[in-house]
C-alpha positions in Angstrom: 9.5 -13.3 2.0 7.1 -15.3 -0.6 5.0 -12.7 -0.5 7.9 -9.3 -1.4 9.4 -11.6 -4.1 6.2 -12.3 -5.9 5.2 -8.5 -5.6 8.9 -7.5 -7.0 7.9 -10.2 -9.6 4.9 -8.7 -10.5 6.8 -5.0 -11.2 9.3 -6.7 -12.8 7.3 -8.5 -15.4 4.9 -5.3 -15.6 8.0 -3.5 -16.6 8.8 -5.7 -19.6 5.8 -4.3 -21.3 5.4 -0.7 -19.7 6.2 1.1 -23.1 4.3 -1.2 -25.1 0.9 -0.4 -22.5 2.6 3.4 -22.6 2.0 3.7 -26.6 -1.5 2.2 -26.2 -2.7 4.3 -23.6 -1.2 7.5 -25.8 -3.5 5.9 -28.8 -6.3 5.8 -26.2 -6.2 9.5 -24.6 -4.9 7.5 -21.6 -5.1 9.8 -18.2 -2.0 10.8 -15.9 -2.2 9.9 -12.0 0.7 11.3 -10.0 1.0 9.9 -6.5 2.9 11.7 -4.5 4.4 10.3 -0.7 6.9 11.1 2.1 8.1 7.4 2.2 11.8 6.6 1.1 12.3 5.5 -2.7 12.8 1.9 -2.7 11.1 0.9 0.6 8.5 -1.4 1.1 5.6 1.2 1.1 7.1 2.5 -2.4 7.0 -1.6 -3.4 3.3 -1.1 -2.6 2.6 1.7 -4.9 4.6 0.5 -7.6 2.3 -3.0 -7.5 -0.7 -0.6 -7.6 0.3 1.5 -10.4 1.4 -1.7 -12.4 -2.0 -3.2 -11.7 -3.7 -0.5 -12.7 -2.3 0.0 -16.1 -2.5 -3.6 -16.9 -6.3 -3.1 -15.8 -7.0 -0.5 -17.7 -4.6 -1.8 -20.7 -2.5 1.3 -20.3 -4.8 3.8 -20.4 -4.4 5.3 -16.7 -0.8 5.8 -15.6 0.4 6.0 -12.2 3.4 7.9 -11.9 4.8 8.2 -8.5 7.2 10.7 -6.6 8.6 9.2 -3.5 10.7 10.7 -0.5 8.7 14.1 -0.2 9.5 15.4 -3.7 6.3 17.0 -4.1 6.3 18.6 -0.4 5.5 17.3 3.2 2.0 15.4 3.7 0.7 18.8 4.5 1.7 19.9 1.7 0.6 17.1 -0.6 -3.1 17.2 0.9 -3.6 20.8 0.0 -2.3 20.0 -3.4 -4.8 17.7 -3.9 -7.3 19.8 -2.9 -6.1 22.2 -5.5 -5.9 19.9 -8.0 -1.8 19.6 -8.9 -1.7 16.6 -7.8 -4.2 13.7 -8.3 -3.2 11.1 -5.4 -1.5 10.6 -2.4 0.0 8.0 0.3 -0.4 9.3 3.7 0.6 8.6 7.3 -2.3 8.6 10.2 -0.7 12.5 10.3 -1.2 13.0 6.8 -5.1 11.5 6.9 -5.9 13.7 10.1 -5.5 16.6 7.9 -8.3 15.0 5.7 -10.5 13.8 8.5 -9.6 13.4 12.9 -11.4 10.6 12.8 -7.8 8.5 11.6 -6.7 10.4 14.7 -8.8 7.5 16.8 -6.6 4.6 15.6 -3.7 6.7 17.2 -3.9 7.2 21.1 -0.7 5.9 22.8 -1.3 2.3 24.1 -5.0 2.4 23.1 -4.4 -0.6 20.9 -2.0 -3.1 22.1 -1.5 -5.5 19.3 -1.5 -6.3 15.4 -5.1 -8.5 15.9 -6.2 -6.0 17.9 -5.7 -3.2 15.6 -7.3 -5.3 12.6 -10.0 -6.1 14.4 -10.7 -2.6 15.7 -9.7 -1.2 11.7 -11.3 -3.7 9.3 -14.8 -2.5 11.2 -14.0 1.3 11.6 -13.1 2.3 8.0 -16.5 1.7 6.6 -16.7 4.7 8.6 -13.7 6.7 8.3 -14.0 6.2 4.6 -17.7 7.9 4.5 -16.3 10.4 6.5 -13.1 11.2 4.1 -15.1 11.2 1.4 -17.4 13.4 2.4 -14.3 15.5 1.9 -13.7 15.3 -1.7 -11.2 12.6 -1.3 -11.7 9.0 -2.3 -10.0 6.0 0.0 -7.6 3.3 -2.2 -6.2 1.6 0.7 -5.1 1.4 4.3 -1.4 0.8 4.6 0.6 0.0 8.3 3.4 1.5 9.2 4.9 -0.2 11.5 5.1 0.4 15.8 6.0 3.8 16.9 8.8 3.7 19.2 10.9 6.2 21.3 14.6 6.9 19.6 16.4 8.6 22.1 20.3 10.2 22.5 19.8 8.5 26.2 18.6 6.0 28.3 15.2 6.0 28.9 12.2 3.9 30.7 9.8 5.4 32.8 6.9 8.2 31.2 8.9 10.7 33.2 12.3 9.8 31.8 10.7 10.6 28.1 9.0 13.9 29.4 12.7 14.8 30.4 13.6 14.5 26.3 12.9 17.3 23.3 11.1 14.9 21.2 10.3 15.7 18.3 6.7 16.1 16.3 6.1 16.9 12.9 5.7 20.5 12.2 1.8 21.4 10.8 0.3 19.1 12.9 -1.2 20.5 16.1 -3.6 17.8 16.4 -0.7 15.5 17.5 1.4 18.4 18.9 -1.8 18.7 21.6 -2.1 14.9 22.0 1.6 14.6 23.1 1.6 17.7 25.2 -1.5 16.2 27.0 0.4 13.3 28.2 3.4 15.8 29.3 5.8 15.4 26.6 8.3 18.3 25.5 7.2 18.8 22.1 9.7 20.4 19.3 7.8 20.5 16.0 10.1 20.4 13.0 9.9 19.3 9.0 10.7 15.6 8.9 13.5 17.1 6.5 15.0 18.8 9.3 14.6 15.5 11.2 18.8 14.7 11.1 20.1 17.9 11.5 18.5 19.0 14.5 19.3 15.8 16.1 22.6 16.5 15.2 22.8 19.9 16.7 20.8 19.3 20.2 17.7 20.9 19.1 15.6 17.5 19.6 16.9 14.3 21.5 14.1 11.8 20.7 12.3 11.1 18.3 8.7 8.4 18.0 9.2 6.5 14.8 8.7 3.3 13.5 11.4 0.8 13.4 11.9 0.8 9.7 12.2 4.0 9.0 14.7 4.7 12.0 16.7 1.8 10.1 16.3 3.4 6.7 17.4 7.1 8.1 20.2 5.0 10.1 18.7 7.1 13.3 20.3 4.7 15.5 23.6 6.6 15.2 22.6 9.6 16.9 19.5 8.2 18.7 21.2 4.9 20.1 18.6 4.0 22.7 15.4 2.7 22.1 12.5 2.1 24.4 11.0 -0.8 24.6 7.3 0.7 24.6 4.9 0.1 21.6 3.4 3.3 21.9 0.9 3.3 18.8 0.2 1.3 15.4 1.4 3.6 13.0 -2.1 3.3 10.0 -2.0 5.3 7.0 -3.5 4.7 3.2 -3.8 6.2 0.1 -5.9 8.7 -0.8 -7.4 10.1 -4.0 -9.1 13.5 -5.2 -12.9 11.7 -5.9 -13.3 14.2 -8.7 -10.2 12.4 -10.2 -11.4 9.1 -9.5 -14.7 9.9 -11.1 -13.1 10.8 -14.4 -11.4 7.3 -14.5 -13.2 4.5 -16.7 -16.1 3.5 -15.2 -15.9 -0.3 -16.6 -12.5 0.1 -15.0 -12.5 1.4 -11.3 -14.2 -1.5 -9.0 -11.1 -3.7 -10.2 -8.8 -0.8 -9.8 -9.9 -0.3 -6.2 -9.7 -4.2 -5.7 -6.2 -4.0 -7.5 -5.6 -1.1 -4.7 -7.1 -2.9 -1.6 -4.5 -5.8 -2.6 -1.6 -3.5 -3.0 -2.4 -2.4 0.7 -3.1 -5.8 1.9 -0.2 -8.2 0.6 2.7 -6.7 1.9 1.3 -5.9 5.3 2.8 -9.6 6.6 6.0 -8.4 5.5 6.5 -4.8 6.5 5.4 -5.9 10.2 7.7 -8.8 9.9 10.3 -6.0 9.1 9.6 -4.1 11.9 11.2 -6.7 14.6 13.9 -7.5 11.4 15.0 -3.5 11.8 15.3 -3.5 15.6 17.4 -6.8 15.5 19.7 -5.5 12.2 20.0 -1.9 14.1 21.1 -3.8 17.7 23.9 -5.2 15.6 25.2 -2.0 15.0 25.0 -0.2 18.3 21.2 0.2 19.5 20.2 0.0 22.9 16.8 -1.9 23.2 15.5 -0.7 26.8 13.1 -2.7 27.8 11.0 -1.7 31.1 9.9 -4.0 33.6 6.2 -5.1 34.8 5.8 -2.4 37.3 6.9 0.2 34.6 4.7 -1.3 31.8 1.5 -1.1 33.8 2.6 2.9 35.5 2.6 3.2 31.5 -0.3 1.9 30.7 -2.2 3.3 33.2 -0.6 7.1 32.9 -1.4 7.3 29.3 -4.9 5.5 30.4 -5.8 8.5 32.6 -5.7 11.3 29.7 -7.7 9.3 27.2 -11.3 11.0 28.4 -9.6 14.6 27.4 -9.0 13.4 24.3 -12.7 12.3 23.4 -14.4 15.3 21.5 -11.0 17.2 21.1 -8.2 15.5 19.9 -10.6 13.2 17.9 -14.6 13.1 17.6 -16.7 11.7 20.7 -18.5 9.2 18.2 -15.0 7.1 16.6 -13.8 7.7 19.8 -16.1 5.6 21.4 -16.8 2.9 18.6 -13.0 2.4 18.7 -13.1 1.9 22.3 -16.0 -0.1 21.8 -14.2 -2.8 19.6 -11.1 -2.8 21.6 -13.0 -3.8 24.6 -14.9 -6.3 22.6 -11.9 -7.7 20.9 -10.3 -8.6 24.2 -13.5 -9.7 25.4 -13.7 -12.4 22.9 -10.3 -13.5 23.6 
């Protein structure tokens, strides 16, 4: 908890003298950056922004601002990518679904039970991005951070614990992705894709009955009420960052922009003990209040494991490319090698 209170500390006291910074960076012919994102205002990835944007006017003594619109105000991730591209809108913070619309090679980090821990995914990340971010930036868009999101699990209206159990559910998928929409329809899932604004509603009215979503967020959306089973299956690392148009980022000051990226790379970094921490805190809190954890025994972990294990060579070349694909898989086995 060291870590949230010193980063609330840190917008607080940045606060004190926003207008003072504001009137400066008027003076100056200071520069505009909205940010826009899907995650709930108030969260612990909107903590993250607001630490970056508060660095980065202190940085550049208020002449960039860093305005940001939380809980999809600005549109879905889909959305918000192609606005970029357009140019109304100069940032964004993105989920693994949101990057893939930049780049598949994000979509590597996020084959189900590929990576089976936190060190694991590290490992496999801090030595991949170098990569990925050449690659995203070779689409006009400039890397600030990686972010986690947390473990994706399976919400569900019922009971569930075997691969075949979940293939019996409507689970839902985000709508405009068909990347993912292929990846779970390859392991034999019953995809319904749908605008995460719909998300509620249709659980409400039968149209989906599971849904794969990180802890936290099933907490903050209070899914537990009408999904009141969980499954006990750490189906992926949920990895996204935030993103910037690189003609934007080119305008910034130039004396400016290596500690703005450091300023960013911290803003990703620092809170990544706590919002894992808070992804075990959110299972626990929710349980109090009426979830069902269902957890699986050996036999149905490893008919897991090796189920999802036995599509992974479609998904080379197609779902993402044959070249990350393999340097993922790569590290993976040489992480656990080490070990």
């Amino acid at each position: 908890m060291h870590i949230l209170r010193s980063a609330r500390s840190v917008v607080a006291m940045a606060l004190v003298v926003a207008a003072a910074t504001a009137v400066v960076g008027a003076q100056r012919g200071g520069q505009r950056i909205r940010v826009g994102t899907v995650v709930p205002d108030g969260s612990l990835w909107h903590e993250t922004l607001q630490y970056m944007a508060q660095e980065w006017r202190r940085i550049s003594d208020g002449a960039v601002e860093v305005r940001i619109f939380a809980g999809g105000a600005l549109g879905d991730e889909a959305d918000m990518v192609r606005k970029v591209r357009l140019g109304t809108l100069e940032a964004v913070a993105l989920s693994s679904v949101g990057l893939a619309r930049i780049d598949q090679g994000v979509a590597c980090l996020q084959i189900p039970l590929l990576i089976e821990s936190y060190a694991e995914l590290d490992y496999v990340r801090d030595r991949i991005a170098p990569m990925l971010e050449a690659r995203i930036e070779t689409r006009d868009f400039k890397v600030l951070n990686w972010a986690d999101g947390g473990w994706v699990h399976a919400f569900t209206k019922d009971e569930t614990h075997t691969p075949d159990d979940l293939r019996g559910t409507k689970l839902f998928i985000s709508a405009g992705d068909p990347e993912s929409e292929s990846l779970y329809k390859s392991f034999g899932f019953n995809v319904v894709p749908l605008s995460l604004v719909d998300l509620v509603t249709s659980l409400q009215t039968g149209m989906i009955d599971a849904v794969p979503i990180v802890p936290l967020f099933a907490q903050l959306q209070e899914l537990h009420k009408l999904t009141p089973h969980m499954l006990d299956v750490r189906l992926l690392p949920l990895v996204g960052g935030t993103v910037m148009s690189a003609r934007v980022w080119a305008r910034l000051p130039a004396e400016h922009r290596e500690a703005m990226l450091e300023a960013a790379h911290r803003a990703g970094s620092e809170l990544r003990g706590e919002i894992r921490q808070m992804d075990t805190d959110s299972i626990t809190e929710m349980s109090k209040r009426g979830l069902t954890v269902n957890t699986p025994d050996a036999a149905t972990r490893r008919a897991w494991t090796q189920e999802m294990a036995e599509v992974y060579p479609r998904l080379r070349g197609d779902y993402c490319p044959a070249d990350i694909y393999d340097e993922v898989l790569s590290l993976r086995d040489e992480y656990r090698a080490s070990r």
